[in-house]
N, CA, C and O atoms as a GROMACS GRO file, in nm:
protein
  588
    1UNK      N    1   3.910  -2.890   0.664
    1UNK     CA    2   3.864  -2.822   0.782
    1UNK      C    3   3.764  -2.714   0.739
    1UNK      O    4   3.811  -2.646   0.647
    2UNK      N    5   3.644  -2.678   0.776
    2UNK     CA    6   3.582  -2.646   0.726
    2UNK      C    7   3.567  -2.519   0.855
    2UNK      O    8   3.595  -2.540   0.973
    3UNK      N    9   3.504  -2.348   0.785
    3UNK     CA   10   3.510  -2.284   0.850
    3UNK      C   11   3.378  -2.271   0.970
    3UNK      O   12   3.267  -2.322   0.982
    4UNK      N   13   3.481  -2.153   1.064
    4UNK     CA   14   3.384  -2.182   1.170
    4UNK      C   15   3.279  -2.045   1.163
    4UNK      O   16   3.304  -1.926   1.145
    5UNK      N   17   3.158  -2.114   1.184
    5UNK     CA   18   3.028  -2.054   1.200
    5UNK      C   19   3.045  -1.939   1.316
    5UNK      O   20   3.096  -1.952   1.428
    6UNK      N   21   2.992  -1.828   1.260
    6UNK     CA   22   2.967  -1.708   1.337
    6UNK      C   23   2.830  -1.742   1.407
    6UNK      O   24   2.840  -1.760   1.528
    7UNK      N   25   2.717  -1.754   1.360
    7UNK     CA   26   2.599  -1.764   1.428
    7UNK      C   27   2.537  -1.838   1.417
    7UNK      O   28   2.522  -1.889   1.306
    8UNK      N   29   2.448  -1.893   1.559
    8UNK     CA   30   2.412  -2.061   1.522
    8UNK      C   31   2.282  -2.008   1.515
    8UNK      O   32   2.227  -2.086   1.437
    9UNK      N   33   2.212  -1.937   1.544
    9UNK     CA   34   2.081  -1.888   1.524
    9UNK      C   35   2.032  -1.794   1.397
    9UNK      O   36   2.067  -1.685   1.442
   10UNK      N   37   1.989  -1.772   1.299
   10UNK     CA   38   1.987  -1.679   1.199
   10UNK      C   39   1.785  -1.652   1.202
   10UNK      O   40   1.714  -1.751   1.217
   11UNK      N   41   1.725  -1.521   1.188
   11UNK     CA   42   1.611  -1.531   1.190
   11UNK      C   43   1.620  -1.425   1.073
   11UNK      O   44   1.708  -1.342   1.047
   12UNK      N   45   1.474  -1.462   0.995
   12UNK     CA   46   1.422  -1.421   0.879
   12UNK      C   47   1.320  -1.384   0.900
   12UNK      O   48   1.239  -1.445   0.970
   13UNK      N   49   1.288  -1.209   0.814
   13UNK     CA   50   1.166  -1.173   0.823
   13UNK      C   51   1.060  -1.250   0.704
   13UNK      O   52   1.126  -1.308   0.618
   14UNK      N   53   0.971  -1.256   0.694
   14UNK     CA   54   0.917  -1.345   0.580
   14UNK      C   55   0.890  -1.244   0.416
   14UNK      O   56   0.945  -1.252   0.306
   15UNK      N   57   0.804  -1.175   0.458
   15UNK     CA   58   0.745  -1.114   0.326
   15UNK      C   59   0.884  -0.974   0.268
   15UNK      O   60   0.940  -0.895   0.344
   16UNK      N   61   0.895  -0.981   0.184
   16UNK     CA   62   1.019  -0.884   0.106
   16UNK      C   63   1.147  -0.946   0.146
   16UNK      O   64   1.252  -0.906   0.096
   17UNK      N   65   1.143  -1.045   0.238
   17UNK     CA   66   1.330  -1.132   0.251
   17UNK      C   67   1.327  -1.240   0.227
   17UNK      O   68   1.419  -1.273   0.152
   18UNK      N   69   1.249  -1.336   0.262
   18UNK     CA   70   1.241  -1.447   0.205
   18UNK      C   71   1.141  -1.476   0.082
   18UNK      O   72   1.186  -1.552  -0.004
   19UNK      N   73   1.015  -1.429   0.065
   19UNK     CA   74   0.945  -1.410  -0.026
   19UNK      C   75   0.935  -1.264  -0.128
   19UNK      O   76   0.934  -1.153  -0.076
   20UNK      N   77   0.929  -1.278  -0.239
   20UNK     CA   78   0.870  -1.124  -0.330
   20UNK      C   79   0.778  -1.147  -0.329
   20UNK      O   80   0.727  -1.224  -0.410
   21UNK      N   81   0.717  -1.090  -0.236
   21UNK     CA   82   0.571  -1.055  -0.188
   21UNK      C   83   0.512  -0.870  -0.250
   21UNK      O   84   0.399  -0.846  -0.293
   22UNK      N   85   0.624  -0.768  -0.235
   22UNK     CA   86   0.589  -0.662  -0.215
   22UNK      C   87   0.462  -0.593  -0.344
   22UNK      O   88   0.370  -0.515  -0.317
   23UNK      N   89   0.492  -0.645  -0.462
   23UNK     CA   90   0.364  -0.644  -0.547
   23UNK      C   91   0.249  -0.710  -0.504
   23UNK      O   92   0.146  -0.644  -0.493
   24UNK      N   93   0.247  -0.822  -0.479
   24UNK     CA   94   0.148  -0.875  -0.421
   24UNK      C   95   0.018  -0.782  -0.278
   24UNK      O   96  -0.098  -0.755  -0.247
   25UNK      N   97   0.201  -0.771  -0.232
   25UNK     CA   98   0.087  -0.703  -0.092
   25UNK      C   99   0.014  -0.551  -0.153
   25UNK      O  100  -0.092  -0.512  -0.103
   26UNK      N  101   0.075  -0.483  -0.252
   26UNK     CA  102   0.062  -0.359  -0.287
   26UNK      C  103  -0.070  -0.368  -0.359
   26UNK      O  104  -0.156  -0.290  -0.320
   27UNK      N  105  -0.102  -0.451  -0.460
   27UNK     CA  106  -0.222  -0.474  -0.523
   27UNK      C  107  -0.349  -0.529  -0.394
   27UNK      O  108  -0.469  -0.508  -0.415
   28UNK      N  109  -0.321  -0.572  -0.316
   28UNK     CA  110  -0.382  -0.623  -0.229
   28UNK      C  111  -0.462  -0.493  -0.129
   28UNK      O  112  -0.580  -0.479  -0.097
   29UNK      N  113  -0.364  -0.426  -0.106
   29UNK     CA  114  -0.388  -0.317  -0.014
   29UNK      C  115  -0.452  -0.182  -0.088
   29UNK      O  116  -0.489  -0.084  -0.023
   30UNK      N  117  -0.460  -0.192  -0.258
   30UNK     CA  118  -0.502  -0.121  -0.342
   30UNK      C  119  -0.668  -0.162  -0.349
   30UNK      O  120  -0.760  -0.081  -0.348
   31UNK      N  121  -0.680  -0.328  -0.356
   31UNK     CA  122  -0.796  -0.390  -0.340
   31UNK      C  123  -0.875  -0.343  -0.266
   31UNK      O  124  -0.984  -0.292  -0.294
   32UNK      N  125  -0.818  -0.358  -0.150
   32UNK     CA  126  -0.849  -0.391  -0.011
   32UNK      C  127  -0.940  -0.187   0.005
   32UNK      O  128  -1.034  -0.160   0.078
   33UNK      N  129  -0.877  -0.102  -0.076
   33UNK     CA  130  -0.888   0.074  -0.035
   33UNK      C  131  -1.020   0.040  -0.160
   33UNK      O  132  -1.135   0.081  -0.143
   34UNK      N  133  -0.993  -0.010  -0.235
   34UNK     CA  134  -1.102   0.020  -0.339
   34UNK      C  135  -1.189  -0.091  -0.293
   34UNK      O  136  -1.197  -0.110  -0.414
   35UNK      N  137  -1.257  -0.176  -0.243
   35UNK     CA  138  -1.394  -0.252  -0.160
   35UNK      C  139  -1.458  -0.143  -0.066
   35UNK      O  140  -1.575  -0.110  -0.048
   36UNK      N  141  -1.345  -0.100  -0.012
   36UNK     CA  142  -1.459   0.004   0.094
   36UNK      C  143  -1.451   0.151   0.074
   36UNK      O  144  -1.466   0.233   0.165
   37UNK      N  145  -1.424   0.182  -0.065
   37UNK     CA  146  -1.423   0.340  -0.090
   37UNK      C  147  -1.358   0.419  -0.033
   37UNK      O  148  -1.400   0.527   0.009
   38UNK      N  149  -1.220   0.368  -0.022
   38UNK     CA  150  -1.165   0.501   0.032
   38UNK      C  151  -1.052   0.525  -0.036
   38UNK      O  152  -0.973   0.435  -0.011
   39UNK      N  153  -0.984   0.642  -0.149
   39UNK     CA  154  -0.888   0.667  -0.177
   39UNK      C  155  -0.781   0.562  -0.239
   39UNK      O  156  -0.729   0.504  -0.145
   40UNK      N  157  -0.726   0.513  -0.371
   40UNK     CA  158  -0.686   0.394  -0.362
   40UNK      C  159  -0.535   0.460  -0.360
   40UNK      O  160  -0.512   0.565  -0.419
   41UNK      N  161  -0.425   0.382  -0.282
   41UNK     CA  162  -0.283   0.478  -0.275
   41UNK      C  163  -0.247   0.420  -0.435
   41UNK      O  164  -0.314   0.346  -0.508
   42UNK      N  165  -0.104   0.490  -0.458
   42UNK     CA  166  -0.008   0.404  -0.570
   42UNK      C  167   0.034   0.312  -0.548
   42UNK      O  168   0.043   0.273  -0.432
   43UNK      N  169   0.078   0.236  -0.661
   43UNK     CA  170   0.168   0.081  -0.595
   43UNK      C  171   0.316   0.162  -0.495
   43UNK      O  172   0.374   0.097  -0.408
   44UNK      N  173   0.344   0.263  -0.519
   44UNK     CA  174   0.467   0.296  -0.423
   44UNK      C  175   0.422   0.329  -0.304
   44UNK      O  176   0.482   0.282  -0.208
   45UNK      N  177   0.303   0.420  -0.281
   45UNK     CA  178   0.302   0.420  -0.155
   45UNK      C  179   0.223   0.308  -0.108
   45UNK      O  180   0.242   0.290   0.013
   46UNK      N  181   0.126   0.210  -0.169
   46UNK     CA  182   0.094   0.067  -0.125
   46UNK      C  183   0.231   0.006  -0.071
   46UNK      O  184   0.237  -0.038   0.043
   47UNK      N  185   0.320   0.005  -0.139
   47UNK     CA  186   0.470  -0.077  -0.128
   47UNK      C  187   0.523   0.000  -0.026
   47UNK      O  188   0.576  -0.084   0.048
   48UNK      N  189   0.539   0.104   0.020
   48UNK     CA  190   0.561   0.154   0.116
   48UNK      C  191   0.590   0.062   0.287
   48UNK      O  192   0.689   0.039   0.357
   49UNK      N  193   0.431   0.031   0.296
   49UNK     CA  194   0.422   0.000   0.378
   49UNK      C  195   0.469  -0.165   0.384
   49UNK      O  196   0.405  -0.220   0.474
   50UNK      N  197   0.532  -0.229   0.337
   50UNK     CA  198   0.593  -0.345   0.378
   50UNK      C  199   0.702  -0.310   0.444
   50UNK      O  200   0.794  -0.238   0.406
   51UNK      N  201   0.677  -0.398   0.611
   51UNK     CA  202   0.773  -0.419   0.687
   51UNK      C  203   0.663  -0.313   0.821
   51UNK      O  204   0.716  -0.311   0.932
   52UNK      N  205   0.588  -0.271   0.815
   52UNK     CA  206   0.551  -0.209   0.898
   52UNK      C  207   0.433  -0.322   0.957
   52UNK      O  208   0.390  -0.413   0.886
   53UNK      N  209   0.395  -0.303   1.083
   53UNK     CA  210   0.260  -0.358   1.143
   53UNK      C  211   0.132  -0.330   1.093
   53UNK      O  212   0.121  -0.209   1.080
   54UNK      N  213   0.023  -0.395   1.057
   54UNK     CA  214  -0.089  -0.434   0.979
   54UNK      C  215  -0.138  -0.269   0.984
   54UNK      O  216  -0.136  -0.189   0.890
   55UNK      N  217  -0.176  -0.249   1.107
   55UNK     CA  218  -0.227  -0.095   1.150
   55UNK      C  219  -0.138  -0.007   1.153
   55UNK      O  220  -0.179   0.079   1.231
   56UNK      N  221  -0.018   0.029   1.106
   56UNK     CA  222   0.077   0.089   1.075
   56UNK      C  223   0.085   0.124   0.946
   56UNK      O  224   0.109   0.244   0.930
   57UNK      N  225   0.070   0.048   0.830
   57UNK     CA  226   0.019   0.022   0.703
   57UNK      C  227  -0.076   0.052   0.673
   57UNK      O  228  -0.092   0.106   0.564
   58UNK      N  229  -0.167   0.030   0.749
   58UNK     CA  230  -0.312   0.075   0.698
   58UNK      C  231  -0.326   0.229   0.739
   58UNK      O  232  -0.388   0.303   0.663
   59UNK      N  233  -0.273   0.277   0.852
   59UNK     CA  234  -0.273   0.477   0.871
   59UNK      C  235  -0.169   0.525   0.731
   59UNK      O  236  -0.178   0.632   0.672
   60UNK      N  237  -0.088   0.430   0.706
   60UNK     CA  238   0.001   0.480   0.569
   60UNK      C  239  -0.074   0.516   0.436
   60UNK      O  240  -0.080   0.616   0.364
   61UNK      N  241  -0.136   0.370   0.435
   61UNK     CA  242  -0.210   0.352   0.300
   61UNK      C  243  -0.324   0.446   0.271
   61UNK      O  244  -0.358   0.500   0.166
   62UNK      N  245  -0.390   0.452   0.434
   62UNK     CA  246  -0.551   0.454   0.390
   62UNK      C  247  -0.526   0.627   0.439
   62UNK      O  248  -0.629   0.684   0.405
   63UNK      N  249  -0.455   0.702   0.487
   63UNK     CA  250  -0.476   0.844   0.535
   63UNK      C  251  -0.565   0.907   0.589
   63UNK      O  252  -0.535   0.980   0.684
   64UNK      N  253  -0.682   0.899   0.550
   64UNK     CA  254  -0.826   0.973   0.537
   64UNK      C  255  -0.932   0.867   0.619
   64UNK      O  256  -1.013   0.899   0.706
   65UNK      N  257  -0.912   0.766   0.578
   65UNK     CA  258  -0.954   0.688   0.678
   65UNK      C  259  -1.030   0.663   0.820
   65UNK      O  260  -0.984   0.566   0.880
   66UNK      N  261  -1.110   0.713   0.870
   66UNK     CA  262  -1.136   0.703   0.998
   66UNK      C  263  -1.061   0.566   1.106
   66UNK      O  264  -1.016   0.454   1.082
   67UNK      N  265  -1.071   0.616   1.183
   67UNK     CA  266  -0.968   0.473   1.247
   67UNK      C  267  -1.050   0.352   1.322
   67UNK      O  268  -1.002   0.265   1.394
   68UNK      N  269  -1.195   0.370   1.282
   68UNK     CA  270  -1.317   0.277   1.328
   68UNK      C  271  -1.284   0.210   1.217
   68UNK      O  272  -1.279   0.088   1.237
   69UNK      N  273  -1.257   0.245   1.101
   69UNK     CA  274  -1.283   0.177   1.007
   69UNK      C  275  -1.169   0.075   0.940
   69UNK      O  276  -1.175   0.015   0.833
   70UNK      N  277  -1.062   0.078   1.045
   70UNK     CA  278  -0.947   0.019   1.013
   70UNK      C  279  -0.943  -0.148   1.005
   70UNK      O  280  -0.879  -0.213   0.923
   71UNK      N  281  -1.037  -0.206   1.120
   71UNK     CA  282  -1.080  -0.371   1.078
   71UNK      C  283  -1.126  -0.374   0.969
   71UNK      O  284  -1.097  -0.474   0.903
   72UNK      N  285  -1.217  -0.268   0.903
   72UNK     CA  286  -1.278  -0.322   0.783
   72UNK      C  287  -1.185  -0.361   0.686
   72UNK      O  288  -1.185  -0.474   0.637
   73UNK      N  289  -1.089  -0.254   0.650
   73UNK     CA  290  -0.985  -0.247   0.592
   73UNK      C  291  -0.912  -0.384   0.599
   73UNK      O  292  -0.904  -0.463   0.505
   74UNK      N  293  -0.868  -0.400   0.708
   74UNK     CA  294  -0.788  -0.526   0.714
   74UNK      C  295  -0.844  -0.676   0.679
   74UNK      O  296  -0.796  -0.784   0.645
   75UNK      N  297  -0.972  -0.622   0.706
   75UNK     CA  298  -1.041  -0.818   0.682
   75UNK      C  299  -1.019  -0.767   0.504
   75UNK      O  300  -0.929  -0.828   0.446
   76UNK      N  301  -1.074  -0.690   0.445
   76UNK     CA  302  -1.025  -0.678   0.294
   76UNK      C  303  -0.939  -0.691   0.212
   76UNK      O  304  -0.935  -0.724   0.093
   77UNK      N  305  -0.829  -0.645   0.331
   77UNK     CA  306  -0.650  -0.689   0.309
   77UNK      C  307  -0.663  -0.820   0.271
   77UNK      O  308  -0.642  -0.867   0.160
   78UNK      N  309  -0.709  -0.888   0.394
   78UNK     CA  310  -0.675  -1.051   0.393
   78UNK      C  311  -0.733  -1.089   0.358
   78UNK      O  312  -0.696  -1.206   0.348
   79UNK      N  313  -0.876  -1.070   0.300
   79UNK     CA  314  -0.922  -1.116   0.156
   79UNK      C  315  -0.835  -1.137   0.069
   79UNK      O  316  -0.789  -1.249   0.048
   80UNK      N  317  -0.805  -1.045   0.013
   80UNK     CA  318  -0.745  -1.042  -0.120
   80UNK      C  319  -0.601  -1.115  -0.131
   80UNK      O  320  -0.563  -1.162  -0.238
   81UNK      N  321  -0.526  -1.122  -0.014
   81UNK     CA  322  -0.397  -1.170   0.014
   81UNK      C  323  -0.410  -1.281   0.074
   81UNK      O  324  -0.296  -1.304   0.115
   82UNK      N  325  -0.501  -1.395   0.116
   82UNK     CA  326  -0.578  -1.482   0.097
   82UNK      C  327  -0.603  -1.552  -0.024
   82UNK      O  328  -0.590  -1.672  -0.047
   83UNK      N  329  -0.640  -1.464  -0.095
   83UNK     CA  330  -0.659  -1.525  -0.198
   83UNK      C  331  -0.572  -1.534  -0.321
   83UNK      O  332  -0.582  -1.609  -0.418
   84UNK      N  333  -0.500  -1.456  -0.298
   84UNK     CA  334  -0.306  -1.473  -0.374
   84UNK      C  335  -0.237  -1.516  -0.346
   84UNK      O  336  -0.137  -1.520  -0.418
   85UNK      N  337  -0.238  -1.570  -0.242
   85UNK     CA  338  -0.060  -1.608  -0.201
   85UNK      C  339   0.027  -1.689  -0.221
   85UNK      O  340   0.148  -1.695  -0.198
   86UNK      N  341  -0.105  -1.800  -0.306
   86UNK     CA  342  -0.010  -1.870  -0.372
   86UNK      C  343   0.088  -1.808  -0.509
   86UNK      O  344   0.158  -1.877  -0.583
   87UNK      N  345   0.070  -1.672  -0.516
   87UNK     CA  346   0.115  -1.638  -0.591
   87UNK      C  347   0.250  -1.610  -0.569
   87UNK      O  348   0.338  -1.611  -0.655
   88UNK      N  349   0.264  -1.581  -0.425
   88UNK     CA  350   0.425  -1.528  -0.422
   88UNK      C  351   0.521  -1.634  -0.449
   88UNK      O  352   0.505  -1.755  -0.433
   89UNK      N  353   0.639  -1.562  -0.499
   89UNK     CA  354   0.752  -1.657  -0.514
   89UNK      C  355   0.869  -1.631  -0.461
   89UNK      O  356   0.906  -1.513  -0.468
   90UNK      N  357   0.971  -1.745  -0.386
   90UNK     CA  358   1.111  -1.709  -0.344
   90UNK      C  359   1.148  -1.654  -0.428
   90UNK      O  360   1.132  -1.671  -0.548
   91UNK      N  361   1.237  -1.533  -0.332
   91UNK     CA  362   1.385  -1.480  -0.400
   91UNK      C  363   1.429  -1.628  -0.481
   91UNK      O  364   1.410  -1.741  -0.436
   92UNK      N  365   1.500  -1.588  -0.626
   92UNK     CA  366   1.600  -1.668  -0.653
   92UNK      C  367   1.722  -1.719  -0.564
   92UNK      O  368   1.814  -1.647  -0.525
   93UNK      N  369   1.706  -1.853  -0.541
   93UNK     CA  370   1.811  -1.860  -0.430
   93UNK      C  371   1.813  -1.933  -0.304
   93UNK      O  372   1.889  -2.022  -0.264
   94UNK      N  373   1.682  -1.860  -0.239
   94UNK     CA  374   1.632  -1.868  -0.114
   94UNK      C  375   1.582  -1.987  -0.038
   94UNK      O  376   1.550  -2.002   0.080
   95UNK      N  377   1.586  -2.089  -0.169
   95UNK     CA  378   1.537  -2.249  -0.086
   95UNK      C  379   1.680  -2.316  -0.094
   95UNK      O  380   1.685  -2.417  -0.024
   96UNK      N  381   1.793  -2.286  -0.158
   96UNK     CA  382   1.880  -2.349  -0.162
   96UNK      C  383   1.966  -2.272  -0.078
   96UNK      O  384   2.081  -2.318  -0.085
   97UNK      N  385   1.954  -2.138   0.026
   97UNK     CA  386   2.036  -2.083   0.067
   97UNK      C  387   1.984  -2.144   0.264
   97UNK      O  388   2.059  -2.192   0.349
   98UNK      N  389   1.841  -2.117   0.273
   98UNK     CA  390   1.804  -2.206   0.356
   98UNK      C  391   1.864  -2.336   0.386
   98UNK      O  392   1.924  -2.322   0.493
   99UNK      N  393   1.879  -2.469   0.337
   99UNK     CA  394   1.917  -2.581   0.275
   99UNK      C  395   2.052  -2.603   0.328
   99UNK      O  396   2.089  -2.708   0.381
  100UNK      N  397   2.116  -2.511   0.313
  100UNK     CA  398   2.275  -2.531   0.332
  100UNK      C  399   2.287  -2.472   0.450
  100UNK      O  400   2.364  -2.518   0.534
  101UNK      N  401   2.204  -2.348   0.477
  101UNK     CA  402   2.250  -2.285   0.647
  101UNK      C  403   2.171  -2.427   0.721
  101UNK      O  404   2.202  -2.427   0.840
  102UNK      N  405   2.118  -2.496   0.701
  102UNK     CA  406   2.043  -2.619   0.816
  102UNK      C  407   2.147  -2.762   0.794
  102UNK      O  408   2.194  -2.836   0.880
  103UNK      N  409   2.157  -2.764   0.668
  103UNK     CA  410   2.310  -2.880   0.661
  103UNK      C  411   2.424  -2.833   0.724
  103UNK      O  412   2.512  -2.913   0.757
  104UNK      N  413   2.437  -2.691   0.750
  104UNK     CA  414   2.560  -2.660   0.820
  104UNK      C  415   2.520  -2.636   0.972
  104UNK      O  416   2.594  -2.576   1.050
  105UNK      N  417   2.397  -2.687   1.006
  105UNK     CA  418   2.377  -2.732   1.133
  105UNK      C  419   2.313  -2.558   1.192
  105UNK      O  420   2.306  -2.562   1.315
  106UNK      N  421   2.268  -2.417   1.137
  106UNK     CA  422   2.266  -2.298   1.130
  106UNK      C  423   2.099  -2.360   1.236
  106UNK      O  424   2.043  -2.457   1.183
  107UNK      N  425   2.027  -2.303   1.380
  107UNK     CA  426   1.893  -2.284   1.334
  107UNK      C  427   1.859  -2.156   1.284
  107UNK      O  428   1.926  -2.054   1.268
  108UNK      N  429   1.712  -2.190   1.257
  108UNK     CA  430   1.686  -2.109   1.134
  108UNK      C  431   1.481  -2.073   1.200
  108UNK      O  432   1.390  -2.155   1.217
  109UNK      N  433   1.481  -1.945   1.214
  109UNK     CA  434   1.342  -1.896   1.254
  109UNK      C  435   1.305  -1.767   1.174
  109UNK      O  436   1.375  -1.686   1.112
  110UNK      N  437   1.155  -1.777   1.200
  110UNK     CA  438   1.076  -1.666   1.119
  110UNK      C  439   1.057  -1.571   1.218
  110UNK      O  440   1.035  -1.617   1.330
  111UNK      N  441   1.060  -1.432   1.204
  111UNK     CA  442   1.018  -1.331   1.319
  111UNK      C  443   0.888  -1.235   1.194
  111UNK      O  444   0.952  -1.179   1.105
  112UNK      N  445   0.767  -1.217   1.182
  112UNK     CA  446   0.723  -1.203   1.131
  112UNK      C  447   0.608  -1.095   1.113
  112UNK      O  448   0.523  -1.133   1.194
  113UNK      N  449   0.563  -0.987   1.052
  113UNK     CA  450   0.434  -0.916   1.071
  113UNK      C  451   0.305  -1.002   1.072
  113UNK      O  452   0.202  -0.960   1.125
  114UNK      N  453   0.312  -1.135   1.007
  114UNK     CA  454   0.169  -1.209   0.963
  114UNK      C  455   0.116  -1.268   1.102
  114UNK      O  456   0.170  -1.266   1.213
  115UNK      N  457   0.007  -1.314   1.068
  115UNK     CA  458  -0.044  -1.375   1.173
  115UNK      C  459  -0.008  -1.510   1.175
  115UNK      O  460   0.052  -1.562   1.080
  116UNK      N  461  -0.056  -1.598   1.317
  116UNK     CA  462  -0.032  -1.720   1.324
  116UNK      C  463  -0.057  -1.788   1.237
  116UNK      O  464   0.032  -1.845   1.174
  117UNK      N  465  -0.214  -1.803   1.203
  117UNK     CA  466  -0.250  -1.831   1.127
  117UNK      C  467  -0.212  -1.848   0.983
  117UNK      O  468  -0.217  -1.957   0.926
  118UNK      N  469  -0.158  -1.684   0.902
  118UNK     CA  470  -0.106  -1.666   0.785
  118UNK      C  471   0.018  -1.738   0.745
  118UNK      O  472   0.031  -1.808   0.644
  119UNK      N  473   0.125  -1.707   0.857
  119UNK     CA  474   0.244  -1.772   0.838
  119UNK      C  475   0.206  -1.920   0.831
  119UNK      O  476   0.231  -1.995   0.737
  120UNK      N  477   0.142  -1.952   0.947
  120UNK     CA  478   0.154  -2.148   0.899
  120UNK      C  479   0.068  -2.162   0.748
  120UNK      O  480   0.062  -2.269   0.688
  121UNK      N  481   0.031  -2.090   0.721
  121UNK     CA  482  -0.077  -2.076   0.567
  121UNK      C  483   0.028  -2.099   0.444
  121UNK      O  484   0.032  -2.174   0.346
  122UNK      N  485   0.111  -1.996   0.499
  122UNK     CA  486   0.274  -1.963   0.369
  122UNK      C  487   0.336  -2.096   0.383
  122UNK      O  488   0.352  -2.180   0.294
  123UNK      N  489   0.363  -2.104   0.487
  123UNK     CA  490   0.464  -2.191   0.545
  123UNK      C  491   0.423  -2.385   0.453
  123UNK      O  492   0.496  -2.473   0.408
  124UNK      N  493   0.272  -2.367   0.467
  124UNK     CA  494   0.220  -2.507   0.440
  124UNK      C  495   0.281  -2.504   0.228
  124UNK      O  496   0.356  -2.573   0.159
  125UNK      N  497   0.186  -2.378   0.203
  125UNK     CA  498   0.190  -2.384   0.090
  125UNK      C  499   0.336  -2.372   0.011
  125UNK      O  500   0.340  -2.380  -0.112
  126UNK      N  501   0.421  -2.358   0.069
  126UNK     CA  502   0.587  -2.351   0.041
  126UNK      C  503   0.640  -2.448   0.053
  126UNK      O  504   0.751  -2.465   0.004
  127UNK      N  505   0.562  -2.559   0.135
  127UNK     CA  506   0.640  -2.674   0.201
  127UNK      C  507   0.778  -2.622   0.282
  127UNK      O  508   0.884  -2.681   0.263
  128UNK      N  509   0.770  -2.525   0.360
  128UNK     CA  510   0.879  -2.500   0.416
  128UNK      C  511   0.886  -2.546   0.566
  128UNK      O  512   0.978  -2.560   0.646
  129UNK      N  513   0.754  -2.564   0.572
  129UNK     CA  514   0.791  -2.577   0.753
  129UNK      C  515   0.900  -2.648   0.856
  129UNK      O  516   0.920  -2.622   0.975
  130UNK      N  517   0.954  -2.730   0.787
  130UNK     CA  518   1.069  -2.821   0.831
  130UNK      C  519   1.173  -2.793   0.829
  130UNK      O  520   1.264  -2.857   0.883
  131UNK      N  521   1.188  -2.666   0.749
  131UNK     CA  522   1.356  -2.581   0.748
  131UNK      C  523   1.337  -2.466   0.884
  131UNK      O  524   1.430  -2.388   0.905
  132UNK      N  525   1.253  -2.461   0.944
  132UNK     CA  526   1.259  -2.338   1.082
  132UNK      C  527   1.250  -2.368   1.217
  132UNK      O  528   1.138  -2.370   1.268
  133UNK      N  529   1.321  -2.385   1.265
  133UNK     CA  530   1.345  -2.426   1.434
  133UNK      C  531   1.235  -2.348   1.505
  133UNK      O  532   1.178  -2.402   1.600
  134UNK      N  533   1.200  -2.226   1.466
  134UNK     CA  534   1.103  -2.142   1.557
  134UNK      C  535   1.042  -2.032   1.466
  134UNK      O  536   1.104  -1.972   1.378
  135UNK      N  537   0.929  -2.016   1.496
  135UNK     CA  538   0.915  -1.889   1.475
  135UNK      C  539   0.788  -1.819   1.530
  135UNK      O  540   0.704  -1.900   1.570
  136UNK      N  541   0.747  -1.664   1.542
  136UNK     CA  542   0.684  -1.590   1.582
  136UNK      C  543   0.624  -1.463   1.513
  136UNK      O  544   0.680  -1.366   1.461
  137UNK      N  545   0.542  -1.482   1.523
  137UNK     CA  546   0.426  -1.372   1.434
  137UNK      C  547   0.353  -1.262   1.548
  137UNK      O  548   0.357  -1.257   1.671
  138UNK      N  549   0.280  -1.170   1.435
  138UNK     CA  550   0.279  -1.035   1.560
  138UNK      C  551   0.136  -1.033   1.637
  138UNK      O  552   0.100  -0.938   1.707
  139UNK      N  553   0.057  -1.154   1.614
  139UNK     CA  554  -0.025  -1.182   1.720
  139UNK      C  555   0.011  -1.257   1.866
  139UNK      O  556  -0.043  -1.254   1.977
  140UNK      N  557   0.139  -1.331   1.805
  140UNK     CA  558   0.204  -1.376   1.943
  140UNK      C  559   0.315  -1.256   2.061
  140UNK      O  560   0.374  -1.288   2.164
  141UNK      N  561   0.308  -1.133   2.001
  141UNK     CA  562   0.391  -1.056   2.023
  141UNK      C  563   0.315  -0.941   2.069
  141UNK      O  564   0.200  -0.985   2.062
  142UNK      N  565   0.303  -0.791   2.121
  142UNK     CA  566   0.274  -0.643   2.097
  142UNK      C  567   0.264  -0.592   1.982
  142UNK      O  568   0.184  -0.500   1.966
  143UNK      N  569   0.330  -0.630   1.891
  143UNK     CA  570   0.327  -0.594   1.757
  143UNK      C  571   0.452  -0.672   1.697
  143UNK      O  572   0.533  -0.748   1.749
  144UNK      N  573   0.430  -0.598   1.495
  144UNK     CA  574   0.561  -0.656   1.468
  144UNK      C  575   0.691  -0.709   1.512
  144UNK      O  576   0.766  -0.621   1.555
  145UNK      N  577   0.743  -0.840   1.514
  145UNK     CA  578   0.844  -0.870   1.585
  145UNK      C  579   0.961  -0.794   1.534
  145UNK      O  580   0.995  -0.810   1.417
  146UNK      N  581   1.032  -0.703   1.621
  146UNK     CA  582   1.115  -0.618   1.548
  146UNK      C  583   1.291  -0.674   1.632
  146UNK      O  584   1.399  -0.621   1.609
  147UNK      N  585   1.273  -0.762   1.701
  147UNK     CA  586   1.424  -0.810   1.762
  147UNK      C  587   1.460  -0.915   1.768
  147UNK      O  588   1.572  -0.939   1.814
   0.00000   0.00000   0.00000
């Protein structure tokens, strides 16, 4: 007899829970301050800002910043994190912990800061897309999906 499931729905944030991303994004957002001259933060306060909304991160990172200048910033972001991402790698664990919550019949969704776009980007290059019943990114939303 096998035990009984507390929750049939489980949702995952993507970058720092399912992926170690947070170096990644930190060098990225270091990039991203040093292309357009402004102040480059540390990797801690770069790292900081994971888990916050794109423009939430970027008033963190960039401080001084004018706030006209915050698209610039971001297309630079996603330059550079664009052009890494194949770098990130699962938590140890994390494809075989997936795996078993969907054999045990669990669904399973992304609630996410990335864009549409980005996530199906991760998603392709992970081959994961077939383990997530749903998911939502913060262009489909007001901002970061936070519920």
């Amino acid at each position: 007899m096998s035990a009984r499931r507390r929750f049939d729905l489980i949702v995952f944030d993507w970058d720092g829970t399912l992926f170690d991303s947070t170096r990644l994004i930190a060098r990225c957002i270091q990039a991203a301050c040093g292309d357009i001259g402004t102040p480059i933060p540390s990797e801690r306060d770069a790292s900081y800002v994971i888990g916050l909304g794109l423009a939430e991160a970027l008033m963190h990172a960039a401080p001084t910043l004018p706030r006209e200048r915050y698209p610039e910033l971001a297309a630079r972001y996603r330059h550079h994190y664009r052009a890494s991402q194949s770098d990130i790698v699962l938590f140890e664990g994390t494809l075989e912990m997936l795996r078993a919550l969907k054999a045990n019949n669990h669904w399973l969704a992304v609630a996410t800061g990335k864009t549409r776009k980005g996530l199906d980007e991760a998603l392709a290059t992970a081959s994961m897309a077939d383990l997530f019943d749903a998911t939502r990114t913060a262009d489909e939303t007001r901002g970061k999906p936070d519920h």
